[in-house]
C-alpha positions as CSV (number, residue, x, y, z in Angstrom):
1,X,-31.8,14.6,-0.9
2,X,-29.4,17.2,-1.7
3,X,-26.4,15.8,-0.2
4,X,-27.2,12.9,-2.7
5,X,-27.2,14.7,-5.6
6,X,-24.4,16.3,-4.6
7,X,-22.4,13.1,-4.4
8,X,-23.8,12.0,-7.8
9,X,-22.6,15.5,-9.3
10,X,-19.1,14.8,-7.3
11,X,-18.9,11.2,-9.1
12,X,-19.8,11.9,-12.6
13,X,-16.9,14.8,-12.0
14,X,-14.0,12.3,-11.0
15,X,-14.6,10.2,-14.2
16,X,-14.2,13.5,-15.8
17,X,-11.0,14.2,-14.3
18,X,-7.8,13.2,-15.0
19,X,-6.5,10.2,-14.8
20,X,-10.1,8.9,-16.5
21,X,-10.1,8.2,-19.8
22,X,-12.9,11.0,-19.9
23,X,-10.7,13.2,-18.3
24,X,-7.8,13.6,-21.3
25,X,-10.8,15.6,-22.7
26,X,-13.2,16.9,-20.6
27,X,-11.7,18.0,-17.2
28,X,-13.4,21.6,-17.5
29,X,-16.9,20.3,-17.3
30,X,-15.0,18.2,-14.6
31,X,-14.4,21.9,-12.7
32,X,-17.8,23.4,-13.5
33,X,-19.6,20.0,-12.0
34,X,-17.4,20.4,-9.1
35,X,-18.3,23.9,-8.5
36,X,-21.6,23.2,-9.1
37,X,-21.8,20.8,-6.5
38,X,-19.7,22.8,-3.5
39,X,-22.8,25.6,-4.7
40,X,-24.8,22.6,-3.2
41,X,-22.7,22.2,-0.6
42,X,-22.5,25.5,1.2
43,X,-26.8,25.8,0.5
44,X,-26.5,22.9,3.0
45,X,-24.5,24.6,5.3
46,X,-26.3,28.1,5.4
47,X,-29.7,25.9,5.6
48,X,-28.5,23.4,9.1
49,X,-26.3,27.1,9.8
50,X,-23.3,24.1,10.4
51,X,-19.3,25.7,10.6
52,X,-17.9,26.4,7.4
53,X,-14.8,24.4,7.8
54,X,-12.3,22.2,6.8
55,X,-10.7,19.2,8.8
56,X,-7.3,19.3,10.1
57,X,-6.2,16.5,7.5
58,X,-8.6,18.3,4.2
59,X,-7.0,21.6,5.4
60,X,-3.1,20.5,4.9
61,X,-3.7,18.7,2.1
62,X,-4.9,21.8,0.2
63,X,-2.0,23.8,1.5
64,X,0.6,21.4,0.0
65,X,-1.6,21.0,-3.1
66,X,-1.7,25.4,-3.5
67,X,1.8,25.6,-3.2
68,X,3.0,22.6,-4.9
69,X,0.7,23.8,-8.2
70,X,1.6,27.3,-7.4
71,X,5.3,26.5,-7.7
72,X,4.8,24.5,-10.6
73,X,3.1,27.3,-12.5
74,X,6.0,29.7,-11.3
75,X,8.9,27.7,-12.1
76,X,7.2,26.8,-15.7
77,X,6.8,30.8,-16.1
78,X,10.7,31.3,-15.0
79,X,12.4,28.6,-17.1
80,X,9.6,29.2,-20.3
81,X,7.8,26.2,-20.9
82,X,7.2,25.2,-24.1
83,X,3.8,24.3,-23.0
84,X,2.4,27.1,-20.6
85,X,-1.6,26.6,-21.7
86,X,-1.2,23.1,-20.5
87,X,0.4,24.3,-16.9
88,X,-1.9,27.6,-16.7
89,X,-4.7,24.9,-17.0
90,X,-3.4,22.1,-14.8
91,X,-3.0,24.5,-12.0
92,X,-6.2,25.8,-12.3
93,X,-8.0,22.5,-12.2
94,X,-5.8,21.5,-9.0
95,X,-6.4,24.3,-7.3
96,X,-10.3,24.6,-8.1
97,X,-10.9,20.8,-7.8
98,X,-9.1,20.2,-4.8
99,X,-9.9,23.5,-2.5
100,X,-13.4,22.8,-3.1
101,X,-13.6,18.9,-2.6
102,X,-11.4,19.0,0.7
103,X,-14.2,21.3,2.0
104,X,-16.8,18.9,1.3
105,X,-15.2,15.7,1.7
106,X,-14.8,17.4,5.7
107,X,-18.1,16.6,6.4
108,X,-18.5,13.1,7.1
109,X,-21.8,12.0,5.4
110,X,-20.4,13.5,2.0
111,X,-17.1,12.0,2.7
112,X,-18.5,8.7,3.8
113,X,-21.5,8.3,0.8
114,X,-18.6,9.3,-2.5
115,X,-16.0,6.9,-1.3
116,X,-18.0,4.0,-0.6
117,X,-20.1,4.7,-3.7
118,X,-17.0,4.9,-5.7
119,X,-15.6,1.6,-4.4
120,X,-19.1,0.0,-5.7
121,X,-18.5,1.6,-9.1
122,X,-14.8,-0.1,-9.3
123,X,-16.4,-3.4,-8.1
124,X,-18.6,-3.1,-10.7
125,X,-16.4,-2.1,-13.0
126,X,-13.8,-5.3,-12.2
127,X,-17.1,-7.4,-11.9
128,X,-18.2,-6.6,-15.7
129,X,-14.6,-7.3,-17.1
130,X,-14.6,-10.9,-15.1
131,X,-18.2,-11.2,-16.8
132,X,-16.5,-10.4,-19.9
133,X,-13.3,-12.2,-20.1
134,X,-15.1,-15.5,-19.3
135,X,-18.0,-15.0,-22.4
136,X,-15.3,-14.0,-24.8
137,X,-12.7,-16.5,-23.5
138,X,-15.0,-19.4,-23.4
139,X,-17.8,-18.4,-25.3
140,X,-18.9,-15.8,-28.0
141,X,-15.1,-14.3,-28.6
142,X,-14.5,-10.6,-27.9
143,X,-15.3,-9.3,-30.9
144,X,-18.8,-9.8,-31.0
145,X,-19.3,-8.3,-27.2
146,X,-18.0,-4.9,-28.9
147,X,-20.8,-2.7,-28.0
148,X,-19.5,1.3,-28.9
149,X,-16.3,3.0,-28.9
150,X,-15.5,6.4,-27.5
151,X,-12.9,8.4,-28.1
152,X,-10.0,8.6,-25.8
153,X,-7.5,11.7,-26.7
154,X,-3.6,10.0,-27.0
155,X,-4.8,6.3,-26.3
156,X,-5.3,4.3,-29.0
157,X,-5.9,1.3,-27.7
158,X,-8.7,2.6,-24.8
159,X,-12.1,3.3,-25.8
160,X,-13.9,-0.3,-26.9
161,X,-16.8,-0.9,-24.4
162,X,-17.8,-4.7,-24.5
163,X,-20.8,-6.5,-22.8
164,X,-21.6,-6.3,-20.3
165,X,-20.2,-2.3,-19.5
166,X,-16.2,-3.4,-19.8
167,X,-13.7,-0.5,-21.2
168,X,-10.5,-2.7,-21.9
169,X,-6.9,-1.2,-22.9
170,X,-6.6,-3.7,-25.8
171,X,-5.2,-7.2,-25.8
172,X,-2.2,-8.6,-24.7
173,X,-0.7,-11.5,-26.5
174,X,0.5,-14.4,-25.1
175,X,1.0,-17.2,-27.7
176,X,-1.7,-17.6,-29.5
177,X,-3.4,-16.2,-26.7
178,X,-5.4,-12.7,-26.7
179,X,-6.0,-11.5,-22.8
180,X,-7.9,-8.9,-22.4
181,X,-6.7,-6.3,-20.0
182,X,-9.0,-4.7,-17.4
183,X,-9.1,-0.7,-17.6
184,X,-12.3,0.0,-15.8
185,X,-13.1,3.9,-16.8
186,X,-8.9,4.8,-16.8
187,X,-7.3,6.0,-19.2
188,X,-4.7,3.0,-18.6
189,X,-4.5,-0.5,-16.7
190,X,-1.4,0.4,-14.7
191,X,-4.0,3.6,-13.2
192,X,-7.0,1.1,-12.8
193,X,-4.8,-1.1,-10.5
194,X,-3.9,1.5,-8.1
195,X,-7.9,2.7,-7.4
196,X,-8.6,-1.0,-7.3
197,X,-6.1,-1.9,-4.9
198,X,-7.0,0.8,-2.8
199,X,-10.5,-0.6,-2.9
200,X,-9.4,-3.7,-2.2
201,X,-7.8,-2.2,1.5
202,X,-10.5,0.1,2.5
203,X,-13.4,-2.2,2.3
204,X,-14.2,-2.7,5.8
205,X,-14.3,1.3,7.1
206,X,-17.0,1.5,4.5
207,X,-18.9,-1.3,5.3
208,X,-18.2,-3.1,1.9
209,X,-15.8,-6.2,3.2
210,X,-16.9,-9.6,2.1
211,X,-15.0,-12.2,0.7
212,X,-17.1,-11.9,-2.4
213,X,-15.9,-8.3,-2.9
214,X,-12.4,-8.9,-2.2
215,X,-12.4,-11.8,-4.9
216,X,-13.7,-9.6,-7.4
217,X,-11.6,-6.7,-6.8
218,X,-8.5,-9.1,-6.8
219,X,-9.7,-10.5,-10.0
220,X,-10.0,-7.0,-11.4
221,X,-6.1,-6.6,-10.2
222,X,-4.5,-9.6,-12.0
223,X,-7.1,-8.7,-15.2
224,X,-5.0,-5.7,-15.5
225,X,-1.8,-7.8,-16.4
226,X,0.1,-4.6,-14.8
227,X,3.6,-5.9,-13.5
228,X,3.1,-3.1,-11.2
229,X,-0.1,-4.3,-10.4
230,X,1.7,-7.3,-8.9
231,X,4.1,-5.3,-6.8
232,X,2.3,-2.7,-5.3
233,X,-0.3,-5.2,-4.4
234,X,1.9,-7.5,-2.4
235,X,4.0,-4.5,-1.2
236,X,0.9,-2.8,0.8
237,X,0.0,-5.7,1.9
238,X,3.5,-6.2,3.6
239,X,3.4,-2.6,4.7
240,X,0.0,-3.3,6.4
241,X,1.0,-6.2,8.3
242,X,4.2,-5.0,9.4
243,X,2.4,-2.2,10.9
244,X,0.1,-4.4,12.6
245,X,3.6,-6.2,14.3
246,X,2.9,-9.3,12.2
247,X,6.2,-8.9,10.6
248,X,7.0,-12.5,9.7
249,X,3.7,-12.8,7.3
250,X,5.1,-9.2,6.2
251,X,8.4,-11.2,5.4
252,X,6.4,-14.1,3.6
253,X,4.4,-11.5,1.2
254,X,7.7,-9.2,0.1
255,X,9.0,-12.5,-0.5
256,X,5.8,-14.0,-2.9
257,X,6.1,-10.1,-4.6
258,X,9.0,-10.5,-5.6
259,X,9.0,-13.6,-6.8
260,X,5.6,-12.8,-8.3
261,X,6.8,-9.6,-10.1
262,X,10.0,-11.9,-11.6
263,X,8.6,-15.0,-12.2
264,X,4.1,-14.5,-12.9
265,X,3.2,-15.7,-15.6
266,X,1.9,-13.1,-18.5
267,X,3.0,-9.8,-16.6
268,X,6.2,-11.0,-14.7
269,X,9.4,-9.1,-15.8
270,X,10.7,-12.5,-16.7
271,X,7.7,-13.3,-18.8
272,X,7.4,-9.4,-20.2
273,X,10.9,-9.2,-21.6
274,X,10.2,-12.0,-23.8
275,X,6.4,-10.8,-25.2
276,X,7.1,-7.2,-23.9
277,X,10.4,-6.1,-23.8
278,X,10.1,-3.2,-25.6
279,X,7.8,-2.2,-22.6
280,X,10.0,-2.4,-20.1
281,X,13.2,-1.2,-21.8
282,X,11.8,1.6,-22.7
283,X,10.1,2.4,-19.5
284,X,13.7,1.4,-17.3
285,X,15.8,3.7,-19.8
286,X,13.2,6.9,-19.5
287,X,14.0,6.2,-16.1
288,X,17.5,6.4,-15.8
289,X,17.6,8.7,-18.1
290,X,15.4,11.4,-16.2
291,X,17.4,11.2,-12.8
292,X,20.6,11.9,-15.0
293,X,18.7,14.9,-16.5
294,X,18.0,16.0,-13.4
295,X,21.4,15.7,-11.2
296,X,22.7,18.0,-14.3
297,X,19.9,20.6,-13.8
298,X,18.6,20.2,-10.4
299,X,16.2,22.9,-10.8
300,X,14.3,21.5,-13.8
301,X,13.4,22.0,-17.1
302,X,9.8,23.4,-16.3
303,X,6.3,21.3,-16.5
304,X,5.7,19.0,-19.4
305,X,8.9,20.1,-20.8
306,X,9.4,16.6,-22.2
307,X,10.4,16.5,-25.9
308,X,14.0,18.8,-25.0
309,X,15.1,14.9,-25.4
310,X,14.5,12.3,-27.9
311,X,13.4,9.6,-25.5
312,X,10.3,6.9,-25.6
313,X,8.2,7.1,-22.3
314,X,9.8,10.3,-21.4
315,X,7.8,11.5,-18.0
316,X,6.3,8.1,-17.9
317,X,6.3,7.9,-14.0
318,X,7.7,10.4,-11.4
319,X,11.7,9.3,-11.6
320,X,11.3,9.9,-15.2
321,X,10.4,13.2,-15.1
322,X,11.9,14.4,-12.6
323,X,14.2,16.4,-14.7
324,X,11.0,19.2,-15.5
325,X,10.1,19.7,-12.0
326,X,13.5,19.7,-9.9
327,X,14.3,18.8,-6.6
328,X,12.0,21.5,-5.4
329,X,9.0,19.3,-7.5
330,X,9.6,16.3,-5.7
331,X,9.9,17.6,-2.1
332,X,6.8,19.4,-2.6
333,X,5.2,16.3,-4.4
334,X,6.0,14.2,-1.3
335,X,4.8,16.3,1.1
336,X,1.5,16.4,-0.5
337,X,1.7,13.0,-0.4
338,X,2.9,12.4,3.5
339,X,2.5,15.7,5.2
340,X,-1.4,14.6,6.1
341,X,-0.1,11.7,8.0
342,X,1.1,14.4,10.7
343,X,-2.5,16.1,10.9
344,X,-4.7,12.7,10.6
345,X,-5.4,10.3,13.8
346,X,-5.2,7.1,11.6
347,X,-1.9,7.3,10.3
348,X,-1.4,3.5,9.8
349,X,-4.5,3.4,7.7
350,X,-3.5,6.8,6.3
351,X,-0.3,5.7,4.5
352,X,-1.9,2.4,3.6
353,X,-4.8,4.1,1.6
354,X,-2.1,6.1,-0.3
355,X,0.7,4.2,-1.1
356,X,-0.8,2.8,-3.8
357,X,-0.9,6.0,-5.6
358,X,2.6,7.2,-4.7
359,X,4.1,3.5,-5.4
360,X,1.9,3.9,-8.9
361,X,3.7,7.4,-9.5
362,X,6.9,6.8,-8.7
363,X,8.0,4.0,-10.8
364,X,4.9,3.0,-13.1
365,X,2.2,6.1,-14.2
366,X,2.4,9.8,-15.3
367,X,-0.5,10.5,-12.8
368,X,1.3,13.7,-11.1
369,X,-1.4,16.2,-13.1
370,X,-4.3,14.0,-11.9
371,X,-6.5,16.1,-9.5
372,X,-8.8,12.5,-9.3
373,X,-5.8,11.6,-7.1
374,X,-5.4,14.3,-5.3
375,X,-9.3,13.1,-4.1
376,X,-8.1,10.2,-3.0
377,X,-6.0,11.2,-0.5
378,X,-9.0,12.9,1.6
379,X,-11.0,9.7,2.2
380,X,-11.5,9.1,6.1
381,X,-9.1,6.5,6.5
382,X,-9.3,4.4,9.4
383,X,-12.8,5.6,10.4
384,X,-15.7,3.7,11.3
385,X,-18.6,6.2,10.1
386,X,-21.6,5.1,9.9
387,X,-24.1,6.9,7.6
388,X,-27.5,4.9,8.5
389,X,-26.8,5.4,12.1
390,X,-26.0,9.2,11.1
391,X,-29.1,10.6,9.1
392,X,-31.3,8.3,11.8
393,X,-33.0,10.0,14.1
394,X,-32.8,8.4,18.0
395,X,-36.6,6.9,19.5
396,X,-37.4,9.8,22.2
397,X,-38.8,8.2,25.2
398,X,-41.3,11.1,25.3
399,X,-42.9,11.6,22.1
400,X,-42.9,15.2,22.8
401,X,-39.4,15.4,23.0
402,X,-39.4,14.4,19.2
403,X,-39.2,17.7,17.6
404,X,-35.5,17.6,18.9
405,X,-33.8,15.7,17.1
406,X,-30.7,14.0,17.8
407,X,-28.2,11.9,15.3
408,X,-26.2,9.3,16.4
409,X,-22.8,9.0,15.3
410,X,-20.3,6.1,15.6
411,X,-16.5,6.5,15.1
């Protein structure tokens, strides 16, 4: 029972966490849920007297994470960053969050029962927008499937919850067309993409692959209207198949992603630039604009030190600010990243169940100061756990022998 509520405690604390839209407010009852729970966590361990450990994988993954946040909060304190609360407090959350959450997520039932549990919550979550989007389409109209708003701290147009339990980040308009876009419990739809698309590939190790699923997780993708939706969807795909040596349907899917990020309809660049070109302008001159900060000051301008230039979007995705974190930033930022890969048996599923972040930072989402994603890099890819077979005690042959009990498990 306890390693239930633990995962309950662990789950309510994610949506807490940045990039939620909870999390732009609330990540330090985020860190005391989270330490709550690992207080859980090591009862259990003193109580079955298991190792205190961490795995291989969990163990370099808060190595990188230390010293990448560790260097951060340095190099903010050397150059004087104009916002040092905001570091102090990032690195603290990092550092809390994800030395506690590697340990648990080490043990394979906790590890096994949050991620499968959280890919039922984003199923849900694209599930209720579909529900959504075809009543107000088709039906009642949006505005009378308004049920509350919350508060979302810097985002505007996040916080309406419709019917059925939809958050949506506003409308997108098309014509005379109002699409609503899919945000599950993000802050934005370009964030709720990535978790879903990593849903959408990690089905089967968690015994959640159906057809059914996969439609409704695909739905939730498009619903997002994110042109980087689009692309990283198609380009994980392609990655997945080359790696599997089927490199011609690999071929075939860059080929429909490209075409599909050009030429979709609604959220294609060549669509966007007519009803959103602001958008992308803005976005693609942040851009440039931060890798040119950055070859003249290759050691950066410190953490969140953003407004030295008057630019829109400025740190809008990893290239843009690279300018405030350096060279140094990025190196350590990709080996947090990739360094697992060398520690973890299933590297092919490894680097398939992150790309989707990376891809999401790099070019589309300021999601660097996001512990939730520094979570998602500790899942058990590739594995085939099975938690009913695990907590289910073997038949003894002699019911004598039944006071030693034996758990079966299956990788």
């Amino acid at each position: 029972m306890s390693t239930y509520i633990k995962i309950f405690i662990l789950l309510i604390a994610s949506f807490l966490l940045r990039p939620s839209a909870f999390g732009q407010q609330y990540t330090t009852y985020a860190v005391i849920l989270v330490l709550f729970a690992f207080g859980i966590h090591v009862l259990e361990i003193l109580k079955n007297r298991d190792s205190y450990f961490a795995t291989k994988k969990n163990f370099v993954v808060i190595t990188v994470s230390l010293l990448l946040w560790t260097y951060l909060l340095a190099h903010a304190l050397i150059v004087g960053s104009n916002h040092m609360d905001f570091v102090i407090k990032a690195s603290i959350a990092h550092i809390v969050v994800i030395g506690c959450t590697a340990i648990m997520f080490s043990h394979e039932k906790t590890n096994y029962l949050f991620f499968r549990h959280l890919i039922k919550l984003l199923i849900f979550f694209s599930f209720s927008y579909c529900v959504t989007f075809v009543i107000g389409m088709f039906g009642l109209g949006f505005d009378s499937l308004r049920i509350l708003t919350i508060p979302v701290q810097g985002y505007q147009n996040s916080g309406n919850i419709y019917f059925p339990f939809t958050q949506l980040y506003g409308f997108m308009t098309v014509g005379n067309l109002q699409l609503p876009r899919a945000l599950g419990f993000f802050r934005e739809s370009g964030i709720f993409q990535a978790f879903l698309i990593w849903a959408f590939f990690n089905l089967k190790q968690y015994g959640l692959e159906d057809k059914r699923n996969k439609l409704i997780l695909f739905l939730g993708i498009l619903g997002t209207f994110s042109t980087a939706g689009i692309a990283v969807f198609f380009g994980v795909y392609a990655i997945k198949l080359f790696l599997s040596k089927r490199k011609i349907l690999s071929v075939i899917l860059i080929s429909i992603g490209i075409l599909g990020l050009f030429y979709a309809p609604y959220v294609g660049l060549k669509s966007k630039s007519v009803t959103h070109s602001t958008s992308i302008s803005d976005r693609s001159y942040a851009t440039n604009q931060g890798l040119e900060r950055l070859m003249e000051n290759p050691l950066g301008t410190g953490l969140y030190n953003t407004e030295m230039f008057d630019i829109a979007n400025q740190g809008i995705n990893l290239l843009a600010m690279s300018y405030t974190i350096g060279f140094i930033g990025i190196f350590l930022v990709l080996l947090a990243y990739f360094l697992p890969l060398y520690a973890y048996p299933f590297k092919q599923s490894y680097l398939v169940g992150v790309l989707p972040f990376f891809i999401t930072l790099l070019i589309s989402q300021p999601i660097l100061d996001a512990p939730f994603i520094y979570i998602m890099l500790m899942a058990n890819y590739g594995s085939t756990y099975n938690v009913h077979l695990a907590t289910k005690p073997l038949k003894a042959k002699n019911k004598k022998k039944r006071k030693f009990k034996k758990y079966r498990l299956t990788w």
